[in-house]
N, C-alpha and C positions, 0 to 999 in steps of 0.2 A: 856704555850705558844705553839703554833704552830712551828713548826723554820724547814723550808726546808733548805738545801745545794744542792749546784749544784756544782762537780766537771767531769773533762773531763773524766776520764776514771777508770775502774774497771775492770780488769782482776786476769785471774788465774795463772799469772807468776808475778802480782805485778810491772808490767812494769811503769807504772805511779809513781812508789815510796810514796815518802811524802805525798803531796796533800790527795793522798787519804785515807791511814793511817791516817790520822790526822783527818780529816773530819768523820769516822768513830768514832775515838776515842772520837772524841768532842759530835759527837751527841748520841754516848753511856752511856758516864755520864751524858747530858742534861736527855735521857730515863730514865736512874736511879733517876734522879729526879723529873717525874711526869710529864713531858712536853712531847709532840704530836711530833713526827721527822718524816724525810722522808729524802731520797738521792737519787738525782736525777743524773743518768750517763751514758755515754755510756759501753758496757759491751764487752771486747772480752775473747776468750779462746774455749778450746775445748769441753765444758760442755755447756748446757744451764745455764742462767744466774740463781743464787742463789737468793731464793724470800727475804734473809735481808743479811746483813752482821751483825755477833753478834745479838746483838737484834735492831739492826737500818734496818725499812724497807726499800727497794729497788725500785727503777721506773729505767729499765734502758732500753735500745734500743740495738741492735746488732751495733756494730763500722763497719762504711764504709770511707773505703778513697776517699773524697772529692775533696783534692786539695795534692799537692806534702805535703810532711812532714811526720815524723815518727809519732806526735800528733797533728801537727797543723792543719792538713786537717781532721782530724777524723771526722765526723756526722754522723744521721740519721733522716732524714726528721719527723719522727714522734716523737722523742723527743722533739720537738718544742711545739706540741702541749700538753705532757706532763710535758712540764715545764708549760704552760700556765694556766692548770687545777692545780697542787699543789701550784705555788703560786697562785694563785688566793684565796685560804684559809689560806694563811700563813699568821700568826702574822711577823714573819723574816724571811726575804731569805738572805742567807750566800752565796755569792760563789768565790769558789776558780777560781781564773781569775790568767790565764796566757791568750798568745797571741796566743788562738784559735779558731776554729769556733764554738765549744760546751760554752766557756768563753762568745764570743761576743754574742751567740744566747741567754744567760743567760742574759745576759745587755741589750738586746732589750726588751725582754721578761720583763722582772723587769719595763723597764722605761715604755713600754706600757700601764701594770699591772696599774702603777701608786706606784707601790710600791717604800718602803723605805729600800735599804739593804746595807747591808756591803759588802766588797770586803777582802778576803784575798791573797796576791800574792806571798805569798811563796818562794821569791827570783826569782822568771821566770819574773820582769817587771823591765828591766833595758836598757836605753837608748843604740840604737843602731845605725849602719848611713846605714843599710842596707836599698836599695830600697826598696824589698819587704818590708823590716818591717815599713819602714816610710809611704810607701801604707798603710798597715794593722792599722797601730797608727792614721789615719785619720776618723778611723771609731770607735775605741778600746778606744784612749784617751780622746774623750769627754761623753762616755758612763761611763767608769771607776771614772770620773770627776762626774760623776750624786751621788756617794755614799757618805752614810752618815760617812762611816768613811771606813779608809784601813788597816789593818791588817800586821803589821809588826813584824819582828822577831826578830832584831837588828838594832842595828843606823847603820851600813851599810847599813841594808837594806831598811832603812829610807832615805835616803840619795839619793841609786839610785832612790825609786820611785817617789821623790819629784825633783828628775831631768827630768821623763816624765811628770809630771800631771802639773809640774807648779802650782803658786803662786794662779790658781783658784782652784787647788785641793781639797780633800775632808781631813779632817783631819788625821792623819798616828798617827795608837796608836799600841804601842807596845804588842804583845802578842806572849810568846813563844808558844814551843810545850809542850807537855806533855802527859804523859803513865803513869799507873798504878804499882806503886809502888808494885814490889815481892820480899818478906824478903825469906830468906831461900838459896836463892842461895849460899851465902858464905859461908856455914855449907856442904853444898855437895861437895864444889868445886875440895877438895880433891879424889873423885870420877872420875873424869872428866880426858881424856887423854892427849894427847899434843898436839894437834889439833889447829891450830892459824887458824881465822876464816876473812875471806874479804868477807862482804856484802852488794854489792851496786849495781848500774848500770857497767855494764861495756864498760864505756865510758872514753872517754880520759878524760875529768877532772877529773873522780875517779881514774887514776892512775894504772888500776890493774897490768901494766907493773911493776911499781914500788915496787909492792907488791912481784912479783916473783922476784925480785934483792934482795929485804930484806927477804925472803925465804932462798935463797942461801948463804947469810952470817950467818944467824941464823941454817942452817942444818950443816953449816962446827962447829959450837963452841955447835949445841944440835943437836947432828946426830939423837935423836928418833921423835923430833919434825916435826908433818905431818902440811901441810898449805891445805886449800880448799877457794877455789874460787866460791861463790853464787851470781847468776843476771843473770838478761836480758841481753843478747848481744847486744851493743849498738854500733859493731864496732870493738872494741878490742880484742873480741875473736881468731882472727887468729893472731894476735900477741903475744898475750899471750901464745898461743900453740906453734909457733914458737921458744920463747923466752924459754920457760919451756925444749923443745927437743935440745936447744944448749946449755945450761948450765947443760944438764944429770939431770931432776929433775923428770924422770916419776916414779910415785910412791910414790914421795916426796911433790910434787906440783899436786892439779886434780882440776879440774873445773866440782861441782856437777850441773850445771844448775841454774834456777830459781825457786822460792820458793813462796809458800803460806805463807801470814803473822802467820797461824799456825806452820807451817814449820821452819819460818825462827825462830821464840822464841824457838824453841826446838834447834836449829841452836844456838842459843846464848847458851843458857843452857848448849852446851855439850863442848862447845871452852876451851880451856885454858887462850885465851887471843882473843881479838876484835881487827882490824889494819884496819882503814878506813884512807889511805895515800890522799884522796881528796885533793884541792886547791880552795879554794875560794868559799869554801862550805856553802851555805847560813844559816845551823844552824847545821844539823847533826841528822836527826830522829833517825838513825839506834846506834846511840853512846849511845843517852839516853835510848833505848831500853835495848843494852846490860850492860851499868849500871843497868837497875832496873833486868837484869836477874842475878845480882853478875857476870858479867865477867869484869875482869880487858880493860879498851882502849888505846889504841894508835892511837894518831892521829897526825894533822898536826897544826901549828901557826895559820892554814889562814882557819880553821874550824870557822865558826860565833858565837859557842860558849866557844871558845878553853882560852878565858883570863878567864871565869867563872870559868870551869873545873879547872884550871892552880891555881887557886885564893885557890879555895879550896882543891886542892893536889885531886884530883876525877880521874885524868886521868895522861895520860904520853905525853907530847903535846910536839912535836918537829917540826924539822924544817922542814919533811920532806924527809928528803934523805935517801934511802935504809939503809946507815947506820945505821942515828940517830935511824931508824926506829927501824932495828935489833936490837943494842947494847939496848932498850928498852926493846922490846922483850924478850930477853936473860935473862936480870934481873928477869921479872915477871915469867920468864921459871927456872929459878933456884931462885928468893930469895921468900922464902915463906914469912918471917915477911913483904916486901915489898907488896908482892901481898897481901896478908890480907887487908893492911894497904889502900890499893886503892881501894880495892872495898869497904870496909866501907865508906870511903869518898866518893865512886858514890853513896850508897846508899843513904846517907845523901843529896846528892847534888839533885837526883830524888826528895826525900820525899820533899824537902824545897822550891824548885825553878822549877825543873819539871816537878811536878805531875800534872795529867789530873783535879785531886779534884780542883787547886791551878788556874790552867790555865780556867777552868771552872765557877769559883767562877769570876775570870775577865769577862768570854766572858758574862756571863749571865746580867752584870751592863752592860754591853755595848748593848747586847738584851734589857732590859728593857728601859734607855734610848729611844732607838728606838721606841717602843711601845710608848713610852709615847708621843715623837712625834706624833705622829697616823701612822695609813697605809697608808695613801696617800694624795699627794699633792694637 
């Protein structure tokens, strides 16, 4: 098969997160099995843009801000026309749709095409009473409404998108995420320093305030324990820094920047322990990441995949608060049989539920399907 993706953004800080890790990862194991990819995006950063990611080719356009928004206004006039030409040969267009102009341009494109595609939304399509956004849903929600099916990660997130698209919606089938299964990491672990790792956006629902509070109880009971803080500033960087200089943590607590997805796997590999403190996080890419790298996680209840993780002892999932966070911490920092004992269990829980192999073997019935519909209407 043919199978384009269109996601908004690709950069060299990883700003966009998930979305696009995942679209990556999905059309990399699609490649490995014989099938024709492309990924279509906008590209910022300080490098010219990279002709593939991995071995998935690349079409992507320089990012310009169009309209207010940190992503929603992103475009480039000439990407329009290069979605027009790769689907125009695609057996499948994939795209990941949030509420933006690169999303909606993708859903013109697609319904002009005549083509038949899926949508995946990644947690970013959830009813809101904002003007603008009820403005932008008048254009968004009957286009999203044209697909053959939506791509969901959990009944949560089944739930809110079957709140916007309403009862004429297009079918909502569940599909996690999924990464490449690496053995080996619990064999070195012992190698590894004490190093407790936060890697996400740094934005207030990731919490990384809360991460320097659960820092600070966990340095007073393991004074060699170093924390770092990786991501795109999304806001809470000056807080954070704030917050770090009145509680006496320099040195203790640093904030290394933003990271290349090669960066950030070496980033998991050296951690002691993984603490993504998030709320209301629509699955968790970066958790099942650093499970398949063997680092022990902490997370929060309200993680989308945290009853899985919890179901099979894979994680340490709490309620959240700096404490529970720390006294977590603490444990995997001092009890080795404990920590062993959890990263076995993530491994297990990657290799069974979310492996890219596992999650790929679904997207492809769901590709085929679609073929078999035809390309167009």
């Amino acid at each position: 098969m043919r199978i384009v993706h269109v996601v908004t953004l690709i950069s060299d800080d990883g700003a966009y997160g998930g979305p696009t890790s995942v679209a990556a990862g999905q059309l990399e194991e699609c490649a490995a099995r014989g099938h024709e990819v492309a990924l279509v995006s906008l590209w910022r950063g300080g490098s010219r843009a990279p002709a593939r990611m991995g071995s998935v080719p690349l079409r992507t356009r320089p990012a310009r801000s169009m309209l207010p928004g940190r992503f929603t206004g992103l475009m480039h006039p000439l990407l329009v026309r290069d979605m027009w030409r790769c689907m125009g040969g695609a057996d499948v267009v994939h795209i990941h749709a949030g509420r933006d102009l690169v999303s909606l341009t993708a859903l013109v494109v697609a319904a002009l095409r005549r083509k038949r595609f899926v949508a995946q939304t990644h947690g970013m399509v959830q009813f809101r009473r904002a003007v603008v956004v009820q403005f932008f849903d008048r254009m968004f929600v009957p286009l999203l409404r044209r697909a053959r099916g939506c791509l969901v990660l959990t009944e949560q997130e089944r739930r809110a998108v079957a709140e916007v698209v309403g009862v004429d919606g297009p079918p909502l089938l569940t599909l996690p995420n999924g990464v490449r299964p690496e053995r080996g990491g619990e064999a070195q672990h012992w190698r590894r320093g004490r190093e407790v790792l936060f890697l996400a956006r740094l934005h207030p629902r990731k919490r990384p305030e809360a991460f320097v509070e659960m820092a600070d109880l966990v340095h007073q009971k393991v004074p060699d324990a170093r924390f770092t803080l990786h991501g795109a500033d999304e806001g809470a960087l000056p807080a954070v820094r704030r917050l770090i200089a009145a509680r006496g943590l320099e040195g203790i607590v640093s904030y290394g920047g933003a990271l290349e997805h090669a960066e950030a796997v070496r980033a998991y590999a050296r951690a002691a322990v993984y603490v993504l403190p998030s709320v209301d996080e629509p699955f968790g890419m970066t958790v099942i990441e650093a499970l398949s790298a063997g680092t022990p996680v902490v997370c929060t209840d309200t993680c989308g995949i945290a009853d899985e993780l919890a179901r099979r002892r894979a994680a340490m999932v709490t309620d959240g608060s700096p404490r529970a966070m720390a006294d977590a911490v603490c444990d995997l920092l001092t009890d080795e049989e404990k920590r062993a004992a959890l990263v076995e269990a993530g491994h297990g829980a990657v290799e069974e539920a979310f492996s890219i192999s596992a999650v790929v073997d679904r997207l492809e019935e769901i590709y085929r399907n679609l073929c078999h519909m035809g390309c167009s209407d």
